[in-house]
C-alpha positions in Angstrom: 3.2 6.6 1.2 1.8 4.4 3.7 1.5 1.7 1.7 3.6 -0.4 -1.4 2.8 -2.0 -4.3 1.8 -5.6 -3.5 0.3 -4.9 -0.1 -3.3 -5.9 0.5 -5.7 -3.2 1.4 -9.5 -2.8 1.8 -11.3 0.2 0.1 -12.5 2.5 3.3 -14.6 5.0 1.1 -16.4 5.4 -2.4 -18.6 3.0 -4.2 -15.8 -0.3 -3.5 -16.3 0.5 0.7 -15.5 -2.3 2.0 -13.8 -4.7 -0.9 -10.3 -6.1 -0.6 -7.5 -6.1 -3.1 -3.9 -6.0 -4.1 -2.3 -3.2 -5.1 -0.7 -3.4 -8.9 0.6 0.5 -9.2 1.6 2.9 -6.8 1.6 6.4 -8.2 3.5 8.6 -5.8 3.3 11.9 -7.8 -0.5 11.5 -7.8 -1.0 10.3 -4.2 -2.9 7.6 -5.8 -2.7 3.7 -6.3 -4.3 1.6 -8.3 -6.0 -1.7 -7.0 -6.2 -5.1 -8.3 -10.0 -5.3 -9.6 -11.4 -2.1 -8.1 -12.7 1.2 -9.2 -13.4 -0.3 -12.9 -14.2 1.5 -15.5 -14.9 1.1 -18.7 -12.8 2.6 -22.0 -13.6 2.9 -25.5 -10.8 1.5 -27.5 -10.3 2.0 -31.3 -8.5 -0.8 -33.0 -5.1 -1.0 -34.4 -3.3 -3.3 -36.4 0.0 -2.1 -36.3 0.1 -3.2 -32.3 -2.0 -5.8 -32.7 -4.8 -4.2 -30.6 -8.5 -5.2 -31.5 -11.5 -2.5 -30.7 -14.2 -2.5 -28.7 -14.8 -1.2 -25.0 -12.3 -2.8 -22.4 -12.6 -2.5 -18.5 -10.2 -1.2 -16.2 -9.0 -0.1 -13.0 -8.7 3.5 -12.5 -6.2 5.4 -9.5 -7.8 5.8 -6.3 -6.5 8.2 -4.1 -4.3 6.4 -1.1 -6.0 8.0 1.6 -9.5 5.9 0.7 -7.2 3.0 1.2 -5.9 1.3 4.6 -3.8 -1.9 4.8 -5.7 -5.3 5.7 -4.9 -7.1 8.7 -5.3 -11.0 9.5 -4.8 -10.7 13.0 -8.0 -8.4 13.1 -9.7 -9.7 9.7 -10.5 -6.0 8.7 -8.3 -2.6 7.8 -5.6 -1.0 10.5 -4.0 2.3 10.5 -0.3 2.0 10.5 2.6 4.4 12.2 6.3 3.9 11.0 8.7 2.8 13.7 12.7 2.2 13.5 13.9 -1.2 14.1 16.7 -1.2 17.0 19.1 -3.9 17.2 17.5 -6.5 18.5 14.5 -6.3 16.4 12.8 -4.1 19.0 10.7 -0.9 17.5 11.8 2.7 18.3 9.5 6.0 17.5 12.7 8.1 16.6 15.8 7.2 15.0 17.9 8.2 17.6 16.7 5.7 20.2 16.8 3.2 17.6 20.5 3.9 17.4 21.6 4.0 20.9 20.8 -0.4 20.9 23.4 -0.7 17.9 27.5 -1.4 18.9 28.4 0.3 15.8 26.1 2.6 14.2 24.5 1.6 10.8 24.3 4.1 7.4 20.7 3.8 7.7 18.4 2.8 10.2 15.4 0.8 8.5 12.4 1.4 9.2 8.9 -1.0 9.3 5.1 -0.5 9.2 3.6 -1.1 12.6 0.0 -1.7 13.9 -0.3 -0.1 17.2 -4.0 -1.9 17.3 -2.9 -5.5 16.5 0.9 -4.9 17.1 1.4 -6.4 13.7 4.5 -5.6 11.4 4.0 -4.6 7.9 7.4 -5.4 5.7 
């Protein structure tokens, strides 16, 4: 997914357009996530004891799907679309993996890979 549970994204479609927030829950299966005081709704809880749980109707956030979500950018104060790019030796970013591996004396397991704004040339860790 393009993005990870902590990242801050702003809302891009629906009745939150426009709002910022955190993500608290990524749900990969789904290809939804699940943002920090967005999408509420509201849920009619019974009470039980045994838990410790009183009744009543509670608010909360529901899943949006992650394609109605885009990462938020400082540099540009607003939401940027993000490509993934290998990192090569010296910190520089590579579209493939092979180019990324030609700048390294020995040759690493894995090659990681970052988050990059082509628009703000921001990375995204």
């Amino acid at each position: 997914m393009h993005v990870k549970k902590d990242d801050l994204v702003v809302v891009i479609s629906g009745k939150e357009r426009g709002m910022r927030g955190r993500i608290l829950q990524v749900l990969p299966n789904e290809n939804r996530v699940i943002v920090e005081g967005r999408n509420l709704v509201k849920r009619h809880m019974k009470p039980n004891p045994l838990i410790g749980r009183e009744g009543g109707i509670v608010e909360k956030e529901a899943p949006i799907h992650a394609s109605n979500v885009l990462l938020y950018s400082e540099k540009l104060d607003g939401p940027v679309r993000t490509q993934k790019r290998f990192v090569g030796a010296g910190g520089d970013l590579f579209a493939s993996k092979e180019e990324a591996l030609k700048t390294y004396d020995n040759a690493p397991r894995r090659v990681p890979k970052v988050r990059f704004s082509p628009k703000t040339n921001e990375r995204f860790e």
